[in-house]
VMD Tcl script that draws the C-alpha trace (Angstrom):
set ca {
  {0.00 0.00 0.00}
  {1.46 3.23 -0.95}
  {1.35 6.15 1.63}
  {-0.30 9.26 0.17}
  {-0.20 11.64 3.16}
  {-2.39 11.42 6.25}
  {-5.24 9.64 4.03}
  {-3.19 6.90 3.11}
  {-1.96 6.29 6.94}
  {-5.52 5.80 7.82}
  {-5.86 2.31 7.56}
  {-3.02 1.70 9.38}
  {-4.24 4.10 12.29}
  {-7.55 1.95 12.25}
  {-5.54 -1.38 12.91}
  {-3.51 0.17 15.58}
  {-6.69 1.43 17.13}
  {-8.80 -2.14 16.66}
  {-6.02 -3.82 19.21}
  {-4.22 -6.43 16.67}
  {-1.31 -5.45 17.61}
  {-1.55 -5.61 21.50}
  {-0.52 -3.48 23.75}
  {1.75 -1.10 22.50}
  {5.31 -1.35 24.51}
  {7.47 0.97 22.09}
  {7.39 2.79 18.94}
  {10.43 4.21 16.91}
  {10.44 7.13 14.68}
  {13.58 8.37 12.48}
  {12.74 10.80 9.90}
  {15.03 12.14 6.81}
  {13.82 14.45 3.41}
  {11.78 16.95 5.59}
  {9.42 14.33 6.67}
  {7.18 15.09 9.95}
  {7.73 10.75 11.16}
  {6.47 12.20 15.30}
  {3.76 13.99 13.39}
  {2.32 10.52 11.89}
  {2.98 8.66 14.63}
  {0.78 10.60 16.59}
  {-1.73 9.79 14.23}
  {-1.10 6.42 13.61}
  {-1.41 6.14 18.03}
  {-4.46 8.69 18.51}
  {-2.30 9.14 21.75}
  {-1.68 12.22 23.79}
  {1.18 14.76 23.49}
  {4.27 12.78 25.49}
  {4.13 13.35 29.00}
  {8.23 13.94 28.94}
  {10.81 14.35 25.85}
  {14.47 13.84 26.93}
  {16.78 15.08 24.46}
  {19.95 12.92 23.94}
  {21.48 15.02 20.72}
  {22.82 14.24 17.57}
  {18.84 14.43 16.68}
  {17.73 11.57 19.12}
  {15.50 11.91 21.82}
  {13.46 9.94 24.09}
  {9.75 10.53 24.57}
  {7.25 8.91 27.28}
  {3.78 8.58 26.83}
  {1.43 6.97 29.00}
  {1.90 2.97 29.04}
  {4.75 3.62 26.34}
  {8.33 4.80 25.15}
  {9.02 6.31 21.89}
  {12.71 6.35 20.47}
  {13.03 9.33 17.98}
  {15.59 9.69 15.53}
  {16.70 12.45 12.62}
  {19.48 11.10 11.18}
  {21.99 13.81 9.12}
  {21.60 12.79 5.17}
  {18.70 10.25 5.72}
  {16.46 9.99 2.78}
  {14.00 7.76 4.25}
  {11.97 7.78 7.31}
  {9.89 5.58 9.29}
  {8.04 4.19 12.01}
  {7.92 1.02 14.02}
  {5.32 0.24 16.29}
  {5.90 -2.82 18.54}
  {2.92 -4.16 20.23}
  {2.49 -7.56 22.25}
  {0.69 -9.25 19.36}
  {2.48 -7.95 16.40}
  {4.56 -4.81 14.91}
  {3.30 -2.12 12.29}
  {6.41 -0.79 9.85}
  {5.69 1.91 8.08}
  {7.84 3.51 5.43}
  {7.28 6.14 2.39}
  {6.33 3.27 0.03}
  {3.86 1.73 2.68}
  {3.09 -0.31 5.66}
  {3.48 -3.68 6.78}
  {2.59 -5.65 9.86}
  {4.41 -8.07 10.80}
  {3.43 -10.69 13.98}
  {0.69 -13.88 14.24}
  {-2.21 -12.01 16.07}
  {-2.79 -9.32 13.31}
}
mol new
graphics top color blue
foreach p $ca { graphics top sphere $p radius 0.5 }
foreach p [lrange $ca 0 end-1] q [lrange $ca 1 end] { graphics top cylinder $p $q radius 0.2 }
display resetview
């Protein structure tokens, strides 16, 4: 499936949202090419704002959300960006080009 801005994220946000995946334990976001990767995955999780964001440099931070971490990345000269989305039933990848879930329960 190819991603065509937030519209094309939808049916991943609807998965993460029906449970397959579990209960999400951590996510990971690394963004290159002016991509907004925290902006999606706050779509993709319907989730509040992060209750804390500890800055590590080099473009990496931590963030904590309720029941979750988040690793954040922005790479210097990364083209591509992402998402991964670990759950206890299965994990969501999402890329440019798509998304993919990978796991038994979904």
């Amino acid at each position: 499936m190819t991603i065509r801005g937030w519209a094309g994220l939808a049916p991943a946000r609807e998965l993460v949202r029906s449970g397959a995946l579990g209960r999400i334990v951590f996510c990971r976001a690394f963004q290159g090419n002016g991509r907004d990767s925290l902006a999606a995955l706050q779509f993709l999780l319907d989730a509040p704002p992060p209750v804390s964001v500890t800055r590590h440099g080099a473009g990496r931070a931590t963030l904590r959300y309720p029941g979750f971490i988040a690793s954040f990345e922005n790479p210097r000269g990364l083209e591509e960006y992402g998402i991964v989305i670990c759950g206890s039933h299965a994990t969501l990848a999402v890329k440019r080009n798509g998304w993919r879930v990978f796991g038994h329960e979904a």
